[in-house]
LOSE-501514 format. One record per residue (C-alpha): residue number from 1; x, y, z. Coordinates in steps of 0.001 Angstrom, whole numbers, plus 500000, padded with zeros to 6 digits. Example, Ala and Ser with C-alpha at 12.3 -4.5 7.8 and 13.67 -1.06 7.14 Angstrom:
<rec><marke>1</marke><px>512300</px><py>495500</py><pz>507800</pz></rec>
<rec><marke>2</marke><px>513670</px><py>498940</py><pz>507140</pz></rec>
END
This chain:
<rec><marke>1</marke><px>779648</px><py>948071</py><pz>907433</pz></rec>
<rec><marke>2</marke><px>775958</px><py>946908</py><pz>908021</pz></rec>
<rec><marke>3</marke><px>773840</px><py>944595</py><pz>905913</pz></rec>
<rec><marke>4</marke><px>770097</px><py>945003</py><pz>905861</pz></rec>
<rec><marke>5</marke><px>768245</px><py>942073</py><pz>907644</pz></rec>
<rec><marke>6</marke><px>766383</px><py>939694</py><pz>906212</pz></rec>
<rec><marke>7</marke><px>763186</px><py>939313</py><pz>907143</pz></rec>
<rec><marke>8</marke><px>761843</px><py>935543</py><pz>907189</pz></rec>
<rec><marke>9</marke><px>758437</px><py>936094</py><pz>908008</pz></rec>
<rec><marke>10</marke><px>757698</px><py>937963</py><pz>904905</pz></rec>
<rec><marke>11</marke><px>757562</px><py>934965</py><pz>902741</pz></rec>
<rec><marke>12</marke><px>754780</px><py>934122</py><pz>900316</pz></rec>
<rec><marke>13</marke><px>753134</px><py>930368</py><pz>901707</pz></rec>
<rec><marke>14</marke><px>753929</px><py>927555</py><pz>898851</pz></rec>
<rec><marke>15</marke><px>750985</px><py>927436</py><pz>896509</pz></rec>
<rec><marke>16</marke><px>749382</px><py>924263</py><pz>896124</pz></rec>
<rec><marke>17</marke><px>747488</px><py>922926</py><pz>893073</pz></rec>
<rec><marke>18</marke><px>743904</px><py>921515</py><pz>892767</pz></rec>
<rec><marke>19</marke><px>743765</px><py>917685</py><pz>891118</pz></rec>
<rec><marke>20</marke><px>742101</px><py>919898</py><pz>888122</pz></rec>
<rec><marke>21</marke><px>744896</px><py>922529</py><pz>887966</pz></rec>
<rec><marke>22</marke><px>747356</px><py>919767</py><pz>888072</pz></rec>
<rec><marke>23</marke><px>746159</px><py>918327</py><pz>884855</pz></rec>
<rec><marke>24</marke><px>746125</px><py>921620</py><pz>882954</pz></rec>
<rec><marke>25</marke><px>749585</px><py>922396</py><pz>884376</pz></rec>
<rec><marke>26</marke><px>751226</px><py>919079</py><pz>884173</pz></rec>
<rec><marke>27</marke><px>749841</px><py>918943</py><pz>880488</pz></rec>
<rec><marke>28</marke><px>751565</px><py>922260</py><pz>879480</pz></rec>
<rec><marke>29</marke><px>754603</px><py>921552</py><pz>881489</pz></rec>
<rec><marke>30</marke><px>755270</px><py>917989</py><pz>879418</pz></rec>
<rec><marke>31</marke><px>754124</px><py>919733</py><pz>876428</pz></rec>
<rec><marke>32</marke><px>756534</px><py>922549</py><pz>876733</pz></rec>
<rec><marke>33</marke><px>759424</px><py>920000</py><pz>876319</pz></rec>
<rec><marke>34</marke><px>759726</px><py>916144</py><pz>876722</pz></rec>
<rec><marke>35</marke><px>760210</px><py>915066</py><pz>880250</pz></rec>
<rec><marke>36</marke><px>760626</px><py>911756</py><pz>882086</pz></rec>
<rec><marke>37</marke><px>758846</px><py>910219</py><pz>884959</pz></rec>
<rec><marke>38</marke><px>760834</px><py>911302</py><pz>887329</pz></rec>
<rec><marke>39</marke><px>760609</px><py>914992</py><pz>886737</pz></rec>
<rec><marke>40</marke><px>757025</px><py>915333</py><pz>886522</pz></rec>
<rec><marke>41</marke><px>756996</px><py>913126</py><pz>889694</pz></rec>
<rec><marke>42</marke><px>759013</px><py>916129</py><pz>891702</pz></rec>
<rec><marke>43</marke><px>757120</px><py>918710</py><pz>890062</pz></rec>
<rec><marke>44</marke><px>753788</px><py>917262</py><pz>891794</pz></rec>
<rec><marke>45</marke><px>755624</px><py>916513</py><pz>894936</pz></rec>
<rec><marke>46</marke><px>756545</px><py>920464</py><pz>894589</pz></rec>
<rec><marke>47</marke><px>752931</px><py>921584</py><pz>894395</pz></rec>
<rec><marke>48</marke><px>751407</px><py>919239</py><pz>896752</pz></rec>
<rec><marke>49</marke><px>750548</px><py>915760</py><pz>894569</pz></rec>
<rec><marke>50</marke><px>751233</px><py>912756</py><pz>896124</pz></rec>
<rec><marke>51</marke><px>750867</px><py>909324</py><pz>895757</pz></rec>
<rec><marke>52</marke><px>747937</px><py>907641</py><pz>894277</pz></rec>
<rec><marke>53</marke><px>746703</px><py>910853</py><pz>892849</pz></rec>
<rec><marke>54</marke><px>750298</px><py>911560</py><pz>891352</pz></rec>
<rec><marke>55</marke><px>750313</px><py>907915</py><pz>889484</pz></rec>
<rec><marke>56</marke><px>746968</px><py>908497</py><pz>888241</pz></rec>
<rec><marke>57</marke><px>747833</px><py>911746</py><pz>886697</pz></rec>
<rec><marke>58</marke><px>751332</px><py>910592</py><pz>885532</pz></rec>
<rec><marke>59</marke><px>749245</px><py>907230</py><pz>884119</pz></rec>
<rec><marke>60</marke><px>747214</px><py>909968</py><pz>882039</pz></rec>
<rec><marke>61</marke><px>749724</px><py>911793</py><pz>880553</pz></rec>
<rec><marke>62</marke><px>751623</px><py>908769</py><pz>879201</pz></rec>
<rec><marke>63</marke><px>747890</px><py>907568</py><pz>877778</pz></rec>
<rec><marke>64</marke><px>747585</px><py>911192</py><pz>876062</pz></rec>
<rec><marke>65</marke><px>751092</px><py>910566</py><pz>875043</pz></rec>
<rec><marke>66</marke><px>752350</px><py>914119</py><pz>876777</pz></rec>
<rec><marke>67</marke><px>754705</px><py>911718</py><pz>878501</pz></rec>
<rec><marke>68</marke><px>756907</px><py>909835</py><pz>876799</pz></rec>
<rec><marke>69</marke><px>760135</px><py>908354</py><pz>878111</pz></rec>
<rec><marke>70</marke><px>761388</px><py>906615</py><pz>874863</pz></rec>
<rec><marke>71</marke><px>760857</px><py>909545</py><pz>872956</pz></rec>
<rec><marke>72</marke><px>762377</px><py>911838</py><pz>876155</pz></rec>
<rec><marke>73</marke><px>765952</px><py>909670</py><pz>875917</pz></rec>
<rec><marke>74</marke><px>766149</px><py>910464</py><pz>872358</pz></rec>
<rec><marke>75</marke><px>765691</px><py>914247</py><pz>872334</pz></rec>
<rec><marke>76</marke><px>767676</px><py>914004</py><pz>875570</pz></rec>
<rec><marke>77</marke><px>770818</px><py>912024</py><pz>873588</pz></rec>
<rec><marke>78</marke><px>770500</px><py>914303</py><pz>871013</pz></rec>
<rec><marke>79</marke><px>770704</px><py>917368</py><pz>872843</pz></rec>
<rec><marke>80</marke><px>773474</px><py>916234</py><pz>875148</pz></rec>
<rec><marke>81</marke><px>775147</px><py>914925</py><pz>872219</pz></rec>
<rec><marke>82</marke><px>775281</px><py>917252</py><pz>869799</pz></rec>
<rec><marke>83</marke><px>774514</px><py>920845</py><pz>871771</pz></rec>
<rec><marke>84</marke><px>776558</px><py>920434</py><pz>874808</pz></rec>
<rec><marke>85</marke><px>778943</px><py>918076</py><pz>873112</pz></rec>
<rec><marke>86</marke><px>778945</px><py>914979</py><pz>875986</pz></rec>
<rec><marke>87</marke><px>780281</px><py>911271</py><pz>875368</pz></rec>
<rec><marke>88</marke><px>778427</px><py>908391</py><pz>875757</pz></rec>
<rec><marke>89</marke><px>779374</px><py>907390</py><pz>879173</pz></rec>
<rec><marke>90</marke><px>778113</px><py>910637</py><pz>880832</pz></rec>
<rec><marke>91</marke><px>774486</px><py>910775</py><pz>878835</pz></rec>
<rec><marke>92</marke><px>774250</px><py>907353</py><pz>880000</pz></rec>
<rec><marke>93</marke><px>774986</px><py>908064</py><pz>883359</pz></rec>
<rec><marke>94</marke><px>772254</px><py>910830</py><pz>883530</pz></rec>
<rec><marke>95</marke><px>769545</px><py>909208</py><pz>882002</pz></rec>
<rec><marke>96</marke><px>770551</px><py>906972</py><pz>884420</pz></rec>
<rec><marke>97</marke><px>769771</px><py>909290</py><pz>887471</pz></rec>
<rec><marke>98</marke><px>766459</px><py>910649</py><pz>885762</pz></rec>
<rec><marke>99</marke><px>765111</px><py>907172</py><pz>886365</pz></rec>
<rec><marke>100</marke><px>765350</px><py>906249</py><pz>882564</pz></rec>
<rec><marke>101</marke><px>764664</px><py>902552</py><pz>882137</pz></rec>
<rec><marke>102</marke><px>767323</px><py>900535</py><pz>880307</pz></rec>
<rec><marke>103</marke><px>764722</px><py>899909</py><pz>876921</pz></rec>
<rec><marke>104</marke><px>764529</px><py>903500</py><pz>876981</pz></rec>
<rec><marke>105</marke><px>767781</px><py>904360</py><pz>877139</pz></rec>
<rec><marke>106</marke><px>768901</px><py>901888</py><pz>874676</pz></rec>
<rec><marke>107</marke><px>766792</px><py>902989</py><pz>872339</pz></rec>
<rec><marke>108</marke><px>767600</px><py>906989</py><pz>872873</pz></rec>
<rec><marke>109</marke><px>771418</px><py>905433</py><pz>872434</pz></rec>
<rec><marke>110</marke><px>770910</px><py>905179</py><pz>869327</pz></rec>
<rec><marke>111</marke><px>770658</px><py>908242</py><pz>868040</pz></rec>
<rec><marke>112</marke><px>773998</px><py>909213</py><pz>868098</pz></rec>
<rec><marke>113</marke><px>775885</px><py>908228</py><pz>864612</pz></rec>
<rec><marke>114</marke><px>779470</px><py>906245</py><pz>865387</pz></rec>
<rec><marke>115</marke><px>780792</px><py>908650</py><pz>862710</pz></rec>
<rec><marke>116</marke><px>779559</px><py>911975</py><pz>863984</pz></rec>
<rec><marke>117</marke><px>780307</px><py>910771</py><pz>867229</pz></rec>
<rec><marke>118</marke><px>784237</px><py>910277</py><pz>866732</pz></rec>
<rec><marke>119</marke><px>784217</px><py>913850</py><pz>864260</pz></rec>
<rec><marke>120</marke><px>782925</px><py>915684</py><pz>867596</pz></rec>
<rec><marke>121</marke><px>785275</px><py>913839</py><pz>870055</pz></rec>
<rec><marke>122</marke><px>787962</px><py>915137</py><pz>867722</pz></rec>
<rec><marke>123</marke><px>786763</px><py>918465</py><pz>867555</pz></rec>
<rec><marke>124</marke><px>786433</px><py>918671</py><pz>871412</pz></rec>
<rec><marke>125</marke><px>790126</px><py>916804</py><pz>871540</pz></rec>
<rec><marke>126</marke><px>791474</px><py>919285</py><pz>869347</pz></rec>
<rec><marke>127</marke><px>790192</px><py>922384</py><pz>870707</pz></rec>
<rec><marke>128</marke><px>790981</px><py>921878</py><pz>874196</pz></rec>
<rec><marke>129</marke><px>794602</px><py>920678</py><pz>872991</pz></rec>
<rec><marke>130</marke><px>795013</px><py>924429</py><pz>871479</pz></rec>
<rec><marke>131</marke><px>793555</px><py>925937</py><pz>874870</pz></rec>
<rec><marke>132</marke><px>795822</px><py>923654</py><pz>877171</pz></rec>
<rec><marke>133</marke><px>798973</px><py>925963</py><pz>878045</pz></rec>
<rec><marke>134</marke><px>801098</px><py>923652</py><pz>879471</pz></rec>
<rec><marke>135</marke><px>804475</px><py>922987</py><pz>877983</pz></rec>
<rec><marke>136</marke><px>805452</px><py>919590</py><pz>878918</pz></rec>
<rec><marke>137</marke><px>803918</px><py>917134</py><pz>876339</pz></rec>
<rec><marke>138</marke><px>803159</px><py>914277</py><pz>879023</pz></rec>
<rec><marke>139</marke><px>801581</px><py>916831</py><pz>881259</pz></rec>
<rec><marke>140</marke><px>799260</px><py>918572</py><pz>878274</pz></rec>
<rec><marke>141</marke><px>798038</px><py>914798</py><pz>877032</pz></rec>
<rec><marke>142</marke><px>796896</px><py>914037</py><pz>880185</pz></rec>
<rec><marke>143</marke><px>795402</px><py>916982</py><pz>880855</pz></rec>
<rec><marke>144</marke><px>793448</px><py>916369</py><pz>877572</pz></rec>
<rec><marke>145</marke><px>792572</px><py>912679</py><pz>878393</pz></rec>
<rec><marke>146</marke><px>791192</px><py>913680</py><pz>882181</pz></rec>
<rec><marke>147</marke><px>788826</px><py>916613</py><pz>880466</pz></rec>
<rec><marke>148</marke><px>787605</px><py>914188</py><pz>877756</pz></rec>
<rec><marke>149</marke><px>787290</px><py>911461</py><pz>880257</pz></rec>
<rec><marke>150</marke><px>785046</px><py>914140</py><pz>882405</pz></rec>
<rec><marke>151</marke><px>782927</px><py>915400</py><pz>879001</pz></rec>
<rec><marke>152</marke><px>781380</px><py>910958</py><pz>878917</pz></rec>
<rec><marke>153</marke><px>784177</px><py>909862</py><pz>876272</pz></rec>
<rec><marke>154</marke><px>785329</px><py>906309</py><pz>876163</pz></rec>
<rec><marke>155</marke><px>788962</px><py>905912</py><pz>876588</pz></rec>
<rec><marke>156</marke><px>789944</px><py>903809</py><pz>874193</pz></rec>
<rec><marke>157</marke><px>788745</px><py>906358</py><pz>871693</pz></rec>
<rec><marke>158</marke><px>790592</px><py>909121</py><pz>873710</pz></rec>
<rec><marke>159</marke><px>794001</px><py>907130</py><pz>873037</pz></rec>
<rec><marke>160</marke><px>792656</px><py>906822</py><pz>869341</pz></rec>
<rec><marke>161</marke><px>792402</px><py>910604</py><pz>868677</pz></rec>
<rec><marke>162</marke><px>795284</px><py>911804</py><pz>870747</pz></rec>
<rec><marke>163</marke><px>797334</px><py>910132</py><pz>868764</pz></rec>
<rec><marke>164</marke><px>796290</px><py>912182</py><pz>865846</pz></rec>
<rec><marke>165</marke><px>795804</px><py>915453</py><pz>868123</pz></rec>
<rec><marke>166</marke><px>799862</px><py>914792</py><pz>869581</pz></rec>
<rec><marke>167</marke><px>801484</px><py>914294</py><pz>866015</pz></rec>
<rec><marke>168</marke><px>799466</px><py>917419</py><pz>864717</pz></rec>
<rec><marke>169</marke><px>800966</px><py>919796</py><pz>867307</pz></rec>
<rec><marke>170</marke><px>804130</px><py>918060</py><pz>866436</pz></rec>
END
């Protein structure tokens, strides 16, 4: 059996943008959805913005308030949070990597309720409890514990609502 070649010459040269493109795009592109620093730093880097000229646009959109990191951490928490269902430790850790600084993320923190938090951490602890087919107990609660511990949960709240999730399975 064959496979057709590929053919590496055929590709299309990166296009670059114009300092006056770059404001229109960059504009839409925070507008579109919040975005830190960071991103709209690669995004520039991508289409050939460096530098100077990079800090004075990213300067710009923060003074036309199309960038926003404080108000990026919070729609970020609340996303991770309550779409995708992640634990503290592992939102922190992104915003982390996206370059958030610690105000920032403090202040995004906050958006997650202590109640709602604990409800959804036993939600996620209880589901994955039914899915778990394993028949020894020890094996299945650990099982549990390492995915929560992986989803950003702190462990002493894992030990909290496994109690709970254990006894209900009886």
């Amino acid at each position: 059996m064959s496979y057709p070649r590929n053919e590496y010459g055929n590709e299309q040269p990166k296009k670059y943008w114009s300092l006056q493109e770059a404001k229109v795009k960059i504009a839409a592109y925070c507008a579109y959805q919040d975005r830190c620093q960071k991103e709209v730093r690669t995004k520039l880097h991508e289409k050939g913005i460096y530098g100077e000229q990079a800090e004075e646009l990213i300067s710009e959109m923060i003074s036309e308030n199309f960038l926003n990191e404080e108000r990026f951490a919070q729609s970020f928490v609340r996303g991770r949070f309550r779409l995708k269902k992640w634990g503290r430790n592992k939102i922190l850790q992104e915003l982390k990597f996206k370059g958030v600084s610690p105000n920032c993320i403090k202040s995004g923190m906050k958006e997650i309720d202590p109640e709602e938090y604990f409800q959804i951490l036993c939600q996620v602890a209880e589901k994955k409890w039914r899915m778990t087919k394993e028949t020894d107990s020890f094996k299945r609660k650990y099982k549990v514990q390492q995915y929560l511990m992986s989803r950003g949960f702190e462990m002493d709240l894992i030990l909290e609502v496994m109690e709970v999730v254990g006894e209900s399975d009886g």
